[in-house]
N, C-alpha and C positions, 0 to 999 in steps of 0.2 A: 628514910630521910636522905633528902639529896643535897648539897651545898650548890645552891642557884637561888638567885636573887629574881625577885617582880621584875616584869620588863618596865615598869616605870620607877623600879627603884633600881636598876643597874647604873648609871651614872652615877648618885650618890655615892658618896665616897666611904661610908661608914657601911650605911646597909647596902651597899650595893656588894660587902666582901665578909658580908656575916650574916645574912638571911639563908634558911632552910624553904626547902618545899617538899610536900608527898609526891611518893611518886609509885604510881602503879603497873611500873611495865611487865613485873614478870608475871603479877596478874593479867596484867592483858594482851602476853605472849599465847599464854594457858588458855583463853579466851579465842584470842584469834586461831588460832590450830585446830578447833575443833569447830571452827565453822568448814559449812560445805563449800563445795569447788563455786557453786553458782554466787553463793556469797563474799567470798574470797574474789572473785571475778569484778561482782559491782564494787567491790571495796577498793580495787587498781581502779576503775572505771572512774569513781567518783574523785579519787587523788590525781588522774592525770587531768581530770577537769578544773581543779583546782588550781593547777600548776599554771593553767593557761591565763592565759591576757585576759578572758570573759570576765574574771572576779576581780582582776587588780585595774584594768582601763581609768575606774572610777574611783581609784584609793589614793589619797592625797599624801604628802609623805609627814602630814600630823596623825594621819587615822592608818589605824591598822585593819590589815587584811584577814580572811581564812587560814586555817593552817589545817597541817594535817592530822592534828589531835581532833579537831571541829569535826571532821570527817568520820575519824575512830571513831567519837562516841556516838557519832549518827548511828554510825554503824551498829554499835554495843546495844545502845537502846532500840533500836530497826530488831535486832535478831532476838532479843528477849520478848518485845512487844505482837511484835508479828509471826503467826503461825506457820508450823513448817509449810502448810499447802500456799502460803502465801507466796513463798519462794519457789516450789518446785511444778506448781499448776501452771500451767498453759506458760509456758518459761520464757518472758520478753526482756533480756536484760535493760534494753533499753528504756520500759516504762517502769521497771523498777526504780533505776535509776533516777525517771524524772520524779516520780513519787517522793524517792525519798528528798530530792531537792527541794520539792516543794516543804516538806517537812521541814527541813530545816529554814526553809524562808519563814514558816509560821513561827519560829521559835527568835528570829531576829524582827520578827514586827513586834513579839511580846518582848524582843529584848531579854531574852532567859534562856542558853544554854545549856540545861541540866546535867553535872557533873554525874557521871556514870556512879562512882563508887562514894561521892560523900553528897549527901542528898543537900544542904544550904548551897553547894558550889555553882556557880552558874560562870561561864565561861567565854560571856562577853560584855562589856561596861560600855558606858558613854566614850572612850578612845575609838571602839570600830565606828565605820561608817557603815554600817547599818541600813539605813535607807536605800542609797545606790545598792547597796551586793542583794539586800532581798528584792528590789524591784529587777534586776536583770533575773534572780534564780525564780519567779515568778514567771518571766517569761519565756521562760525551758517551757519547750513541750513535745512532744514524741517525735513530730517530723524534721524540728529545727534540732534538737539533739540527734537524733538519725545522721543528718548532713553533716553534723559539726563531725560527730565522731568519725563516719567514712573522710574526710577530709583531715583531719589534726591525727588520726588512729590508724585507720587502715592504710590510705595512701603514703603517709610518713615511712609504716614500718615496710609496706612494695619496695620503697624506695631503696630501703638498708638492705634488704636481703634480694636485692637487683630481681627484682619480678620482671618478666617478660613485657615489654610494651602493650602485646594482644591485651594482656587480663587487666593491666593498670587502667588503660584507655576505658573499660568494662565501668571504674569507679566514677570519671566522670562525670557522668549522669544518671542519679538514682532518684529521679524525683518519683520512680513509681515503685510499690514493694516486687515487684516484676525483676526491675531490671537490677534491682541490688540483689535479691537471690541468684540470678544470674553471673553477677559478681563473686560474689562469695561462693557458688558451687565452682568457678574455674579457678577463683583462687585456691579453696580447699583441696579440687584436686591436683592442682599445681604444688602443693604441700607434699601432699601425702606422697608424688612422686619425686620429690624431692629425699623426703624421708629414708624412700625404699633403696634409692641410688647410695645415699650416704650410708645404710647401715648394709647393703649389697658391699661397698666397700671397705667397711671395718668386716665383715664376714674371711672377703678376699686376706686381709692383714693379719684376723683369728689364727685361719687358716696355714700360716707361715708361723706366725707367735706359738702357737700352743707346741707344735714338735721343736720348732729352737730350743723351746725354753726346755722342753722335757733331754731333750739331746745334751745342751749346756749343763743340766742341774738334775743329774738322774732320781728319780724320784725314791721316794723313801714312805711310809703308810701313812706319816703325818702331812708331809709336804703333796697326800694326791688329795685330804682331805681340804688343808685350807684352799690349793688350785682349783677343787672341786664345788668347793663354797664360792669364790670370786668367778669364776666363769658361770653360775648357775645364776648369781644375783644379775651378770650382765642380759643374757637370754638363755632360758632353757637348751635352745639348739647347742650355743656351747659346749654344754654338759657330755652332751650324746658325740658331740666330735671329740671333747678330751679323754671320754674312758676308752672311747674306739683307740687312742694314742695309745694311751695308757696298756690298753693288751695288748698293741703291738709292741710296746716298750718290754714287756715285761717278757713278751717270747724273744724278743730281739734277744733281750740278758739272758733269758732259760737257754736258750741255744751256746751262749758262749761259755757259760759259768757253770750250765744246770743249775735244778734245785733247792738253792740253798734255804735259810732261812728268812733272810730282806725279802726275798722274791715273796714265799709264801704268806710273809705276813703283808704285804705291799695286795699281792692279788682277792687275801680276804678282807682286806679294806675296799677292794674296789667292788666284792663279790656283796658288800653292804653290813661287814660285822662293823661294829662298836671300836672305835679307835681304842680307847680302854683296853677293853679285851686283849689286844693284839698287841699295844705297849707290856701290857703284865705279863702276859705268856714269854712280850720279846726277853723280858729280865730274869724271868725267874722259872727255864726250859724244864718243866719237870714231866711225866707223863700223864699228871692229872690235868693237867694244864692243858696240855697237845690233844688230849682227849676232850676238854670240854670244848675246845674250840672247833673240835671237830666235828661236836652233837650240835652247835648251832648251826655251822652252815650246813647237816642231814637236815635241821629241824626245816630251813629255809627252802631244800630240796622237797622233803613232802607235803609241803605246802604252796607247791606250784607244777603245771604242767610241766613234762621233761621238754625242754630246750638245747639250745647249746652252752646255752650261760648256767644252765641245772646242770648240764654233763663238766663243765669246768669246775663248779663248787661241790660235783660227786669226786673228781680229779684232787681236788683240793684237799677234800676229804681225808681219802685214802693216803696222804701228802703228810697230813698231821696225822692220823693212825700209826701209820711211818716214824711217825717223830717221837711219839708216843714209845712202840716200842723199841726205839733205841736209845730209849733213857735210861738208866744204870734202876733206877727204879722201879721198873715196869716187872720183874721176874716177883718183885717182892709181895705185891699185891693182888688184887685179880683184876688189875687194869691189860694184864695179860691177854687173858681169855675174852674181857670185854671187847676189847679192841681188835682181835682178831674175829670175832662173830659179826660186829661192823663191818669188816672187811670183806667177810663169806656176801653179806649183804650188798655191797658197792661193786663188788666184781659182779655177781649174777644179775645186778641192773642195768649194767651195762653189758651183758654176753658174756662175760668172760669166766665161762663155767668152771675149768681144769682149777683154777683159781682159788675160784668160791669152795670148790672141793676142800684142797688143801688147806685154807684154812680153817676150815671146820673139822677139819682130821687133826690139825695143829691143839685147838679144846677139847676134843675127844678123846684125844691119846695122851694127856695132861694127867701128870701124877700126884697133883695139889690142888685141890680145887678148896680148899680152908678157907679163904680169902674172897671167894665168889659173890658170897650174901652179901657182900659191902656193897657190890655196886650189880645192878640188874640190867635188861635191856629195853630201852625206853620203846613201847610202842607209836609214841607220837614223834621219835624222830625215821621211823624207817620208813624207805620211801615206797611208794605202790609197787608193790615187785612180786604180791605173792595173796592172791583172792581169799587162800585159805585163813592168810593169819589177818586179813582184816576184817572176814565172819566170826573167829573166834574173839578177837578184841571185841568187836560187837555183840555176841553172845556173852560176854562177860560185863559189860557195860550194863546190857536187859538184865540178867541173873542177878547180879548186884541191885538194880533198880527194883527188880519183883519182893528180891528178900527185904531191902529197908523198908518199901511197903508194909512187907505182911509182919515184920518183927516190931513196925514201928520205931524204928529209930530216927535219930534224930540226925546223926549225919553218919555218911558214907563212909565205911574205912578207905584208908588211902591203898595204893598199888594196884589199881584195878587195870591199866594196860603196860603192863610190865611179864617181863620172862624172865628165868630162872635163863643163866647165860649158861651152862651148861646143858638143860635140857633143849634150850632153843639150838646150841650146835648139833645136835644128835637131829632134829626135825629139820634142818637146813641140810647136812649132810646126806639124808635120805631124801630127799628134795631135788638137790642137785644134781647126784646119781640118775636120779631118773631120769631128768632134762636132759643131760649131758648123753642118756646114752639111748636117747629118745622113746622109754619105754613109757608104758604107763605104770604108778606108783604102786601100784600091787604086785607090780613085775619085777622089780629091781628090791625093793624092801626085802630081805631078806629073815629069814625067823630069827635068825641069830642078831643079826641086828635090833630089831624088835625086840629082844631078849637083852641087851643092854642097854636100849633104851627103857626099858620097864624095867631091872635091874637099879638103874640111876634112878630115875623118879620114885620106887620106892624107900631108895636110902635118905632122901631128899629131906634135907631137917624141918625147909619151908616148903610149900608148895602155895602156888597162885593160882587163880581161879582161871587164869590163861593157859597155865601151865598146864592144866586138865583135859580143858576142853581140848587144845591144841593135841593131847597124846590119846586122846577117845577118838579122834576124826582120824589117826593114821592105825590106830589096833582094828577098827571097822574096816577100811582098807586090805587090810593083810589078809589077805582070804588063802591064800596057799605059801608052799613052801619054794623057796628058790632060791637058787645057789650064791652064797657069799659075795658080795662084791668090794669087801673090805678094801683099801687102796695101802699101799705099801708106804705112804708118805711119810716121813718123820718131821722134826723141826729142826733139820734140817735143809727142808724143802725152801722152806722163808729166810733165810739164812742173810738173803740180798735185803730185804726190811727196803724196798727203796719203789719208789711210783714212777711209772712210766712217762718220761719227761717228753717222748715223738709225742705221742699222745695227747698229751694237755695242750704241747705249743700248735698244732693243729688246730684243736678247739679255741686256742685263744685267736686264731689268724682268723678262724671262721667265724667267730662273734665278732670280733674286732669290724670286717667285711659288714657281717649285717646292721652293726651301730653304724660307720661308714655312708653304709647306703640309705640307714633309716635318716642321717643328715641330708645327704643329698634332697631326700626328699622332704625335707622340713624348706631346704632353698628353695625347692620347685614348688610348694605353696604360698610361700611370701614373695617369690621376684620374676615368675611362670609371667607375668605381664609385664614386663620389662626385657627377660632376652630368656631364650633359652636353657633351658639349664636342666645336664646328662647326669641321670640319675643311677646307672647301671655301668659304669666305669669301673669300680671296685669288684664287683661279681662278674664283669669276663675275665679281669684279672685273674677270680680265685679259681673263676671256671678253668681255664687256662692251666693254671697253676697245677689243678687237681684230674687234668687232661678231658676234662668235658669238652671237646674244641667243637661239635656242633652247637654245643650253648653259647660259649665265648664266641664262636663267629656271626650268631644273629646279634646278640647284643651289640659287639663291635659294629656291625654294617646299619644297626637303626643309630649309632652313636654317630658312624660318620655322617650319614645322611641328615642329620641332623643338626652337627655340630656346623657343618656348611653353612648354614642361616644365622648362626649365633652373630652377634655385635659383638660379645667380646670371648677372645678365646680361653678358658678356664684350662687351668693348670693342676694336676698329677705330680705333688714332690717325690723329691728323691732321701731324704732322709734316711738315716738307717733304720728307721723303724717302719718308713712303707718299703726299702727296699727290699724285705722280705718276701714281699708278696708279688716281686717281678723273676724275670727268665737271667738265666744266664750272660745275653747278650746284652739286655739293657743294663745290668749290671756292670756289663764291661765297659761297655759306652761312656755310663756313668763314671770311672773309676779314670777313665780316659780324657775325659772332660776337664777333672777335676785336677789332672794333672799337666795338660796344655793350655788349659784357661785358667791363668792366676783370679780372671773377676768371679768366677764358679766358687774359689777357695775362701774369698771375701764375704761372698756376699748369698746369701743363702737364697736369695730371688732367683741367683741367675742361673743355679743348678736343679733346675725344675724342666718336668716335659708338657706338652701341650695334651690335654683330652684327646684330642682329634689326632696327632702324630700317634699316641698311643694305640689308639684305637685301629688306626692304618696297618701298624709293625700287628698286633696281633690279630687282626684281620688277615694280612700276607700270613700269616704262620700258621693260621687254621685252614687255607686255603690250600697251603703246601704239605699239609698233614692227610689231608682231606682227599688229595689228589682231584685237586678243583681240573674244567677242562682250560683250555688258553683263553676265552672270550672270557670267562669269570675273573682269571689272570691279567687281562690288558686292560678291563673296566676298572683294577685295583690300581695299575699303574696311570691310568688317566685322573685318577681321585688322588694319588699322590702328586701328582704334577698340580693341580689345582692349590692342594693344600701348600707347598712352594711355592704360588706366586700370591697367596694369603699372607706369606709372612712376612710381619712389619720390621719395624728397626726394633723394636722390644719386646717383638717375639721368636725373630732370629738367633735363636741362640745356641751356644755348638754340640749341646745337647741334641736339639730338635732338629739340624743341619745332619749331624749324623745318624740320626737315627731314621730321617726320613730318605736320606744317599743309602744304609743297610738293607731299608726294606727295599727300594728299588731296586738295589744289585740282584740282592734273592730273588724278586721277583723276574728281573730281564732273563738271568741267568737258567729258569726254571719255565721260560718259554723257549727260549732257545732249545732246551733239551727237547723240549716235547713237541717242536718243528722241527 
């Protein structure tokens, strides 16, 4: 109930400030939202018809006109009445349209409005005028609503959004359905290239925003989830430029800080754990904790080809194993020995045998193993690293399968790909040995070995049906005897308990590069018809970076060639988080820059390099490494002279001033020698 008085009793001075009426909006919010787009479309359609002169011309200021409720409930009753196929077959908005005016003119000859929600309500009386509004909406018909709409609709809104003269001229004259399609396909594509310029240029602004913002407000595991949710809602591509930030941000800090804890749990938020997860572990560091968080991202690792983004969450890993065992609590349980059999695992996947060794000598030469049965080793978090143990998981999977068969039982005992963590160190150990010392396993296996490991598994209080099979497939094996190769290692080999911090920040530069370049190439399918756009800037850099300079100098030379043609010249920032992935001298440049141009320090625009000057400075460098002859040398200096009389007033900038006078010095200087 709404306090609103009849439109004939508003004057009245009593009822006009104490009458009631129903009111159904939020019913027919709830209504209108879940009609479709086509519907929704003639529903504007039929309200701006309304608005116009067509229906009032003829309304006297005794009688009342249309309103936009008349329309709603056309509407209300049209979409209940009329079948979906009515709307979506052969889809003319505009003889919808006439239709339903006709409908409504039939319902002002009967004089009966039918109120949508109270069935006596009818919702026009002897005050409308009547007569005149149904004989005009009678004389609607397809081609004269055609003309009005291109004339009062489409020419109006040309007008607002300054459409080119060519295409407006186009609306003119549609008396044939020829020449209005012809209309409407240059306007539409005058749209759509509209669209692509405007959000080409919020790309250009992302582009800038996403490292400011990461640079001003270093990020933290909460603040890369909600920036990771707002850029994903604006466009997918976003997503793929902010995490590429985000691991450059994060090696940018591992370099200055190392390893700490922020970092770790900031990268396994990006690597895709559970914010949850990583807030609990951040409060409450224990080594059950560091260890569980360390079995999901294994879990996430065996469950996808090895990548560089698998070798960062294998890094990660080993990062929380680390943390694990430097928790005051780790000696007391056998999160010990678990955590180091993990480790034997994550090292040998990655090469790193000497490793993998020691820590399997670190559970082997363990003098408490009490505490073991509490926690086993998960087969479904190890990653593909070892043919042998994913036949015997499998052979224990069948085994299990044949016996519930044939016992009849009803369900499966649990532990069926699980290892006894000290039996699996003794099979990892002997494992390793061989790899490591390239023999085959009958060669390095040792009897005496063999002899403590069947020594353990018989003392063993549990045994699993992995744990069998797995210690039948190496006593078949053992065919002779050979000489000892026990390794002298103690625990104090591990002593450091700490992960390889060169290592990961590489892998994170090198992921980083490939998200990078997997944007570039999301620009070059959306705006490839609009200008240009160098998709291989990031990867000569890394080439470069990682001294491939035959790789980096093709890329460079199809970038200059190309960038030549571009309309507008695309920009290479300098932030600390790409400066990473540049040489020494642009570094200095940069550093130079930023300290003789106050607008550099201001303004974050203005400390950026161009594509194409980049691409020139490490063009000359591959050339000079290369021992390019003088004619490949003078073609570089002729493309640098070009790319200098390229640049405008707002791309002269003393960045790209210097950097493009560097490379030419190098380059004059290095023909001279060699004339």
């Amino acid at each position: 109930m709404v306090p609103v008085a009849h439109r004939q009793c508003r004057q009245h001075e009593w009822m006009g400030k104490r009458q009631w009426r129903l009111s159904f909006s939020r019913a027919e919010i709830v209504l209108i939202n879940s009609w479709s787009p086509v519907q929704q479309i003639t529903y504007h359609m039929l309200r701006y018809f309304v608005k116009t002169e067509r229906l009032t011309d003829c309304v006297t200021t005794l009688k009342q006109s249309l309103s936009n409720y008349h329309i709603k409930t056309l509407m209300l009753w049209a979409s209940e009445i009329k079948s979906s196929s009515w709307w979506t077959d052969d889809i003319n908005l505009v003889r919808i349209c006439v239709q339903l005016l006709h409908i409504l003119a039939d319902w002002l000859t009967n004089g009966h409005c039918p109120h949508y929600f109270i069935n006596c309500g009818n919702l026009v009386d002897s005050s409308y005028n009547l007569t005149n509004i149904r004989n005009q909406l009678i004389l609607v018909d397809e081609t004269w609503l055609s003309k009005w709409f291109v004339r009062n609709y489409i020419q109006k809104c040309l007008q607002v959004n300054d459409c080119p003269q060519n295409i407006s001229r186009l609306f003119d004259d549609v008396t044939t359905r020829g020449k209005l399609q012809n209309g409407v396909s240059a306007l539409l594509a005058w749209r759509q290239n509209i669209s692509h310029l405007n959000f080409w240029a919020e790309c250009a602004y992302a582009e800038f925003d996403i490292p400011s913002c990461v640079y001003d407000h270093p990020l933290t595991a909460r603040s890369y989830i909600c920036c990771m949710t707002q850029w994903t809602a604006i466009d997918s591509c976003f997503s793929v430029y902010f995490r590429a930030v985000a691991l450059l941000h994060v090696a940018s800090r591992l370099l200055k800080h190392g390893l700490n804890n922020k970092l770790m749990d900031i990268l396994a938020t990006i690597c895709g754990l559970q914010f949850a997860d990583i807030r609990r572990n951040s409060y409450h560091s224990t080594s059950v904790l560091s260890l569980d968080i360390a079995g999901k991202l294994m879990k996430v690792v065996a469950n996808e080809s090895l990548s560089t983004m698998s070798l960062i969450e294998i890094e990660l890993s080993k990062a929380y194993l680390y943390r694990a065992l430097r928790c005051k609590d780790s000696d007391s349980n056998s999160i010990y020995c678990l955590a180091n059999v993990y480790l034997a695992v994550l090292f040998y996947t990655t090469g790193q045998y000497q490793k993998a060794i020691d820590h399997c000598t670190l559970v082997t030469r363990s003098q408490d193993h009490s505490h073991c049965s509490s926690n086993v080793v998960q087969g479904k978090m190890l990653p593909k690293f070892d043919d042998n143990v994913d036949s015997m998981l499998g052979l224990a999977e069948l085994y299990q399968s044949v016996r519930t068969a044939a016992l009849k039982q009803q369900q499966q005992p649990q532990f069926l790909s699980v290892f006894t963590t000290k039996l699996f160190a003794y099979y990892l150990h002997a494992k390793y040995l061989a790899v490591k010392n390239y023999c085959q396993f009958r060669e390095t296996l040792s009897s005496d070995e063999f002899k403590w490991y069947e020594i353990c598994i018989s003392n063993s209080p549990q045994l699993f049906i992995s744990d069998v099979l797995l210690f039948l497939s190496v006593s078949q094996l053992l065919k002779c005897r050979c000489k000892s190769v026990w390794l002298n290692s103690e625990r104090s080999v591990m002593n450091a308990k700490k992960c390889n911090t060169s290592d990961l920040v590489e892998l994170l530069q090198k992921s980083a590069v490939e998200h990078l370049t997997a944007y570039r190439q999301l620009l070059a399918q959306d705006f490839g018809s609009i200008d240009i756009t160098v998709t291989t800037d990031f990867k000569a850099l890394y080439a470069y970076k990682c001294g491939d300079y035959q790789q980096c100098l093709q890329f460079c030379t199809q970038n200059v060639h190309r960038l030549f043609y571009a309309v507008c010249m695309p920009n290479v920032l300098t932030f600390p988080e790409f400066i990473q992935l540049m040489d020494d001298d642009i570094v200095s440049l940069t550093a130079l820059t930023l300290i003789v141009d106050s607008k550099c320090r201001e303004n974050s625009f203005g400390n950026c390099i161009l594509q194409v000057t980049l691409s020139l400075y490490l063009m000359t460098q591959c050339q000079l490494k290369l021992h390019h002859s003088v004619t490949s040398l003078a073609q570089t200096l002729d493309y640098i002279k070009v790319a200098q009389k390229r640049l405008t007033a707002e791309t002269r900038s003393t960045l790209n001033q210097l950097t493009l006078k560097l490379t030419e010095s190098k380059l004059k200087t290095s023909v001279n020698v060699l004339l």
